[in-house]
C-alpha positions in Angstrom: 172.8 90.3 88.3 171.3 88.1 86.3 168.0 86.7 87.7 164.8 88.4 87.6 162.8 89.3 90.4 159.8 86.8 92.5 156.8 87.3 93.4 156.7 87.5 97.3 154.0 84.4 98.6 150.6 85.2 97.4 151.2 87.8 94.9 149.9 89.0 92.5 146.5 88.7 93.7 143.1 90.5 93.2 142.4 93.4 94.8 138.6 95.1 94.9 137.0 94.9 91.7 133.9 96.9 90.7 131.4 96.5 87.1 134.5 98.4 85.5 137.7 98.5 87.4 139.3 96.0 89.2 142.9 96.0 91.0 145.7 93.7 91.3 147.7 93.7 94.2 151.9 92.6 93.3 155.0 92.5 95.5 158.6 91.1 94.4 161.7 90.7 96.2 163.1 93.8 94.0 162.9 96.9 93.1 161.7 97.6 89.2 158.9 97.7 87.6 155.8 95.7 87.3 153.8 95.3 83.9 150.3 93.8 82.8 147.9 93.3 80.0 143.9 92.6 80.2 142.6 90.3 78.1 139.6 88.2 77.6 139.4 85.2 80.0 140.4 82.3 78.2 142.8 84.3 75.2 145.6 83.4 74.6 148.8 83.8 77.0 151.2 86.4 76.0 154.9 85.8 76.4 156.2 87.7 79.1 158.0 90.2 76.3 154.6 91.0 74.9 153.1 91.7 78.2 156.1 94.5 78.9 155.5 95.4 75.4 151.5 96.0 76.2 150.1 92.9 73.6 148.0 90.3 74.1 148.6 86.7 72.8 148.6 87.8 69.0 150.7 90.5 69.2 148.5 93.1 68.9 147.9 96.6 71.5 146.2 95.4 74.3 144.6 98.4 74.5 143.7 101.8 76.7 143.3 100.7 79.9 144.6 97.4 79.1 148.0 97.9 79.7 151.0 99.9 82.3 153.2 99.3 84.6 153.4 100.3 88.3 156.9 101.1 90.2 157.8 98.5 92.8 159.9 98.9 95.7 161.9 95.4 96.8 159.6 93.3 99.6 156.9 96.4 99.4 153.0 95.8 98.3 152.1 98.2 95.3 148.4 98.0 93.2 147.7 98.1 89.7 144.8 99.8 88.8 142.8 98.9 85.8 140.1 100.8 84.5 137.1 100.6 81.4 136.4 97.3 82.2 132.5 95.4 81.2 130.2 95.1 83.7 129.6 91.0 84.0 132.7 90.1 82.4 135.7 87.6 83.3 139.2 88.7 82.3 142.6 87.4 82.5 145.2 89.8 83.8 148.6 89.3 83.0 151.8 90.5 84.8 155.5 90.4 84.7 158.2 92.1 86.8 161.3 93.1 85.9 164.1 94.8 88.0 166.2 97.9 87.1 169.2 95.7 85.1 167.3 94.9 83.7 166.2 91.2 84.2 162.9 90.4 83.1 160.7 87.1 84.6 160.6 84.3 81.8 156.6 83.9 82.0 153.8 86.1 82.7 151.6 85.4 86.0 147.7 85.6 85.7 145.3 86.6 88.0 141.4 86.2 87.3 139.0 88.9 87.7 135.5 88.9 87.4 134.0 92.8 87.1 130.0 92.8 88.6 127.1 93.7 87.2 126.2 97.5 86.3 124.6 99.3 89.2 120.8 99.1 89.0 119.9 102.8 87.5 116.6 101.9 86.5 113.3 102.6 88.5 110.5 99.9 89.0 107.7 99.9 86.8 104.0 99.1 87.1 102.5 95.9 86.0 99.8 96.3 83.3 96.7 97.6 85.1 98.1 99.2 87.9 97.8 101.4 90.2 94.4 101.0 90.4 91.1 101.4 92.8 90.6 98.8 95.0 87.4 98.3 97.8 86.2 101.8 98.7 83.8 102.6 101.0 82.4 106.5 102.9 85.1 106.5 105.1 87.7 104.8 103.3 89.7 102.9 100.4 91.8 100.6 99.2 94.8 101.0 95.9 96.4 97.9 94.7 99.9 98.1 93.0 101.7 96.0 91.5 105.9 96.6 90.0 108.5 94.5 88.3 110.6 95.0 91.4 111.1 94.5 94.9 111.0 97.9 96.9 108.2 100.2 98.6 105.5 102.0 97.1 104.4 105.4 98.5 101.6 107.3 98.5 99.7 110.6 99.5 95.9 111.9 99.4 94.9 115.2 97.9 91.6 116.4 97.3 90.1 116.1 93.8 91.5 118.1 91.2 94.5 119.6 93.4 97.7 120.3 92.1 99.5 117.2 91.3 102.9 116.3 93.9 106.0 115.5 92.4 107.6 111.7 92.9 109.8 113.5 95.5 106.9 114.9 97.6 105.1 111.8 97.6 107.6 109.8 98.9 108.3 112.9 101.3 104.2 112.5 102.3 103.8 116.2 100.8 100.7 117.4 98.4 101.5 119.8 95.6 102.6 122.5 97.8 105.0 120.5 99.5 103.4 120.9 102.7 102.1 117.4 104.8 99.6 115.3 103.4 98.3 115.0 107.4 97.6 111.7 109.0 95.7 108.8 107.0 96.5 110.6 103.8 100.4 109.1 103.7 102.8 106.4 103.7 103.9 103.5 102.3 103.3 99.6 102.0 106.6 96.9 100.9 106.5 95.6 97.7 107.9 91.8 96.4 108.6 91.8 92.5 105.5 90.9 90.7 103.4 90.5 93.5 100.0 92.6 94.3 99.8 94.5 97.5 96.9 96.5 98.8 97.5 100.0 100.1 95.2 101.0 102.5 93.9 104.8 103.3 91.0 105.5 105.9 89.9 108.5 107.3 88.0 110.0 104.4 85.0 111.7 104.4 81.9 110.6 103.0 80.8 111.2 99.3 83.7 113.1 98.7 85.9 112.4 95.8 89.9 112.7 96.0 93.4 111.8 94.1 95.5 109.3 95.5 99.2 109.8 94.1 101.4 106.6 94.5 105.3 106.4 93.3 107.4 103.1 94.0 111.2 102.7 94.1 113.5 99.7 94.3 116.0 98.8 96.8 119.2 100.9 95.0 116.8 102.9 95.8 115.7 104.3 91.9 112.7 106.4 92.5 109.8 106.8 89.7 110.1 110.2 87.7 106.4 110.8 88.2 103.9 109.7 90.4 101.0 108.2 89.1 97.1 109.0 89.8 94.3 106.9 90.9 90.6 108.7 91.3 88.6 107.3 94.8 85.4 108.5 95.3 84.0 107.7 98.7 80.4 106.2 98.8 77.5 108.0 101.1 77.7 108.1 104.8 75.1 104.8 106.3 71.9 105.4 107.0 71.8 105.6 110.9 68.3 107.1 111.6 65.9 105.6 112.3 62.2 106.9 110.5 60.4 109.0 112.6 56.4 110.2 113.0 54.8 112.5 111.2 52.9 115.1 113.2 49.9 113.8 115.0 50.8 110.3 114.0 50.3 107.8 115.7 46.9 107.9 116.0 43.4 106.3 116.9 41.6 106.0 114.2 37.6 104.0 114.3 37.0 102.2 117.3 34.4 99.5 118.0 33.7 97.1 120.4 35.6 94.3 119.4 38.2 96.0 117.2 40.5 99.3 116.5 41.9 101.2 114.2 45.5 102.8 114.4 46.5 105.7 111.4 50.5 105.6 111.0 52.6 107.6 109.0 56.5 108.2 108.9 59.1 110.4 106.6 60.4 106.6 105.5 59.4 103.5 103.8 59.7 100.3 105.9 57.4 98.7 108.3 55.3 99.3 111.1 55.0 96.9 114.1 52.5 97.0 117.0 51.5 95.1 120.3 48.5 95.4 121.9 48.7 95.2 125.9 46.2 95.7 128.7 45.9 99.4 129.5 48.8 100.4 132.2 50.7 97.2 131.8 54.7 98.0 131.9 55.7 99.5 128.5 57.4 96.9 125.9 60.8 97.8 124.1 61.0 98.7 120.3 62.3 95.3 120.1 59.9 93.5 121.8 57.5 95.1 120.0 58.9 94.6 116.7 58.9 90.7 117.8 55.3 91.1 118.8 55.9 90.9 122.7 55.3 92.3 125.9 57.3 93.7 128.3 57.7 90.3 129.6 58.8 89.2 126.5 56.0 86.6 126.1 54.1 86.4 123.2 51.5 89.0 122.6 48.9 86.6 121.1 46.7 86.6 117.8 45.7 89.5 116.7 47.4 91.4 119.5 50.1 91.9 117.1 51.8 92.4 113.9 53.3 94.8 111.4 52.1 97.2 107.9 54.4 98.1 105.4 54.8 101.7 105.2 55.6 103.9 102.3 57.2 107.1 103.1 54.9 110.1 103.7 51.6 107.9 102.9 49.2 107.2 105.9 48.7 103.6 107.0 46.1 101.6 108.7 46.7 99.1 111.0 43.5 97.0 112.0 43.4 95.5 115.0 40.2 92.6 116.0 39.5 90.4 118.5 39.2 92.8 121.6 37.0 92.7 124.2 34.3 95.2 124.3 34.1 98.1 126.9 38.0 97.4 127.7 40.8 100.0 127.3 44.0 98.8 125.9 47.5 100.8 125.4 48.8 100.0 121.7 52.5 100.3 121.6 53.8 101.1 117.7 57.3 101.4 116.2 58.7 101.6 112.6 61.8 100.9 111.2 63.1 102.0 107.8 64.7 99.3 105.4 68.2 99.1 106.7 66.9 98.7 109.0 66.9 101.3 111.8 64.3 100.6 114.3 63.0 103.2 116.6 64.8 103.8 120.6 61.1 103.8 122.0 57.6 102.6 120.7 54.9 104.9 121.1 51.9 104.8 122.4 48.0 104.6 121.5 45.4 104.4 123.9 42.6 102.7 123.0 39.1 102.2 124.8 36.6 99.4 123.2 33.0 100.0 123.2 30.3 98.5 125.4 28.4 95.5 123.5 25.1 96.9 121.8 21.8 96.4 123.4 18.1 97.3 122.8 14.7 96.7 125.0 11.4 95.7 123.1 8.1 96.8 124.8 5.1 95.3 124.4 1.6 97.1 123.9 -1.3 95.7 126.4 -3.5 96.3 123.5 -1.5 94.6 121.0 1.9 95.0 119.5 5.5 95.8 120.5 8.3 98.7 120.5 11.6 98.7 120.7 13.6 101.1 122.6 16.2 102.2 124.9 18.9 101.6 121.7 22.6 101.8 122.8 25.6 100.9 121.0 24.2 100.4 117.9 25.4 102.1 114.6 22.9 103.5 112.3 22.8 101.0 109.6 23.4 97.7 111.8 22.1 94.4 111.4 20.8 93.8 114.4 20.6 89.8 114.9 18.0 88.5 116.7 17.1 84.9 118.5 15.1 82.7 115.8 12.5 82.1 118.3 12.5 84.7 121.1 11.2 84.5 124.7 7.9 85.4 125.5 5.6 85.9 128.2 1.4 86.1 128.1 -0.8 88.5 130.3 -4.4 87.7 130.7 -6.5 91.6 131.5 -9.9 91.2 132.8 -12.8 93.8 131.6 
């Protein structure tokens, strides 16, 4: 026997290649033995001698790893395994069979194989600047993050100062102690490569201040050593409540008969508004009276309404003309702080105007006049008079 083995149709061929090892798959029409050398794609050939003799184009050792031989059995598929290859690389692989004479092929064949890249053993890592604190109000908050890397980005709340969770328990959901983070306090948002996202938490509790650990990991996945920190502190709750009056208040305070005084006070700052109504007319809502109507919701008029600022604690006055005398009137009042909270019901003042002021003069048959039978009139009033008054004459006999 003089000829050499063939390669059977389609052999040799590439088998599964990795970043560092790659196989190539041979079958001949003999039995013997099949050899091969690596070397860098585009080298030289080697003759099919120095393949057998494990060289490369030059002559020299192709090197450990770089060269064997694999047993073949006639018409039967065997692999060559080749190990300590670059990740990213192109090589040539060169093979020759020869059977048990032996008779050894004239040239080498070559197979190309190209090893991937090297797994991905490197986590993500945070753009400058983040974590950090994003929009946080009483009841919750907002962390923006930020990586070099596609992947998720996870996160748990602790209260301030707790022990810190490892990068495992945060991705887990787990404080420090490894036990749940409960619901609001965990999770996770996805994350594109250099591309913000917002991770929001809700459920917190007012003026409280907490840690929010946050870990991301890639796709491999290639999770962060250690988590990192971000301090939220939660803002005060809203102001809901409305003021409210202070005891006694509100109050009539000097009442004439064209006008009325009312004495506010409340525990806030913010305004006071009042309507004035006819006594026993249907009650107007706080926000009718705060837009200076009645229960109708038609305009009180002038002077029948109106507001007074209010400072907290201080009393207030507010003066009320144009009322017609000996004439009771309900004065409805609310207040409403600055955020405003306006009060569920206005209160109520009743009022009751004086009759007009009157006097009688008398006159004297002898002579002379007097005034009396004074009502309504304060002591101290300038009384006006007509510029020429009304008179009568008597004639007496004797």
């Amino acid at each position: 026997d003089t000829t050499p083995p063939t390669w059977a149709g389609g052999y040799p061929q590439a088998g599964t290649v990795t970043n560092t090892s790659a196989q190539v798959l041979v079958q001949t029409n003999e039995s013997g033995k099949g050899y091969y050398v690596v070397v860098p794609h585009g080298a030289t050939a080697p003759t099919a001698a120095q393949v057998k003799a494990g060289q490369d184009g030059s002559g020299s050792d192709a090197g450990s790893g770089k060269k064997g031989y694999v047993d073949l059995t006639a018409n039967t598929p065997a692999t060559i395994d080749i190990t300590g290859l670059a990740p990213s690389t192109d090589y040539d692989v060169y093979m020759v069979t020869e059977d048990g004479v032996p008779n050894l092929q004239a040239t080498a064949a070559k197979v190309d194989i190209a090893t991937s890249a090297a797994p991905d053993t490197t986590p993500p890592t945070w753009a400058g600047g983040y974590p950090q604190a994003g929009t946080v109000t009483n009841t919750s908050a907002q962390v923006r993050v930020q990586t070099n890397e596609s992947g998720k980005g996870y996160y748990v709340v602790v209260p301030h100062g707790a022990t810190a969770p490892t990068a495992a328990q945060v991705k887990a959901g787990q404080d420090g102690s490894g036990s749940d983070a409960g619901s609001g306090k965990k999770g996770y948002v996805d994350l594109t490569a250099n591309t913000p996202a917002t991770i929001d938490i809700t459920g917190l509790a007012p003026s409280t201040d907490y840690d929010v650990y946050v870990v991301t990991e890639d796709g491999v996945p290639n999770l962060q050593a250690t988590a990192e920190k971000v301090d939220i502190a939660t803002s005060a709750a809203p102001d809901t409540t409305p003021p409210t009056w202070a005891g006694g208040y509100p109050q009539a305070g000097t009442v004439t008969n064209t006008s009325a005084q009312v004495l506010v006070q409340t525990n806030e700052s913010g305004k006071g508004y009042y309507v004035v109504v006819p006594h026993g007319a249907t009650a107007p809502t706080a926000a009718q009276v705060k837009a200076g109507q009645d229960a109708s919701g038609s305009n009180a008029g002038s002077g029948k309404k109106g507001y007074v600022d209010l400072t907290a604690n201080t009393p207030a006055t507010i003066d009320i003309t144009g009322l017609t005398p000996s004439t009771d009137y309900d004065v409805y009042v609310v207040t409403e702080d600055g955020v405003p909270n306006l009060q569920a019901t206005a209160a109520k003042v009743d009022i009751a105007t004086s009759a007009t002021p009157t006097f009688t003069v008398t006159f004297n048959s002898q002579g002379g006049s007097a005034v009396s039978n004074i009502t309504n009139v304060n002591s101290g009033s300038t009384i006006s008079a007509p510029a020429v008054p009304a008179k009568e004459g008597y004639t007496f006999s004797g």
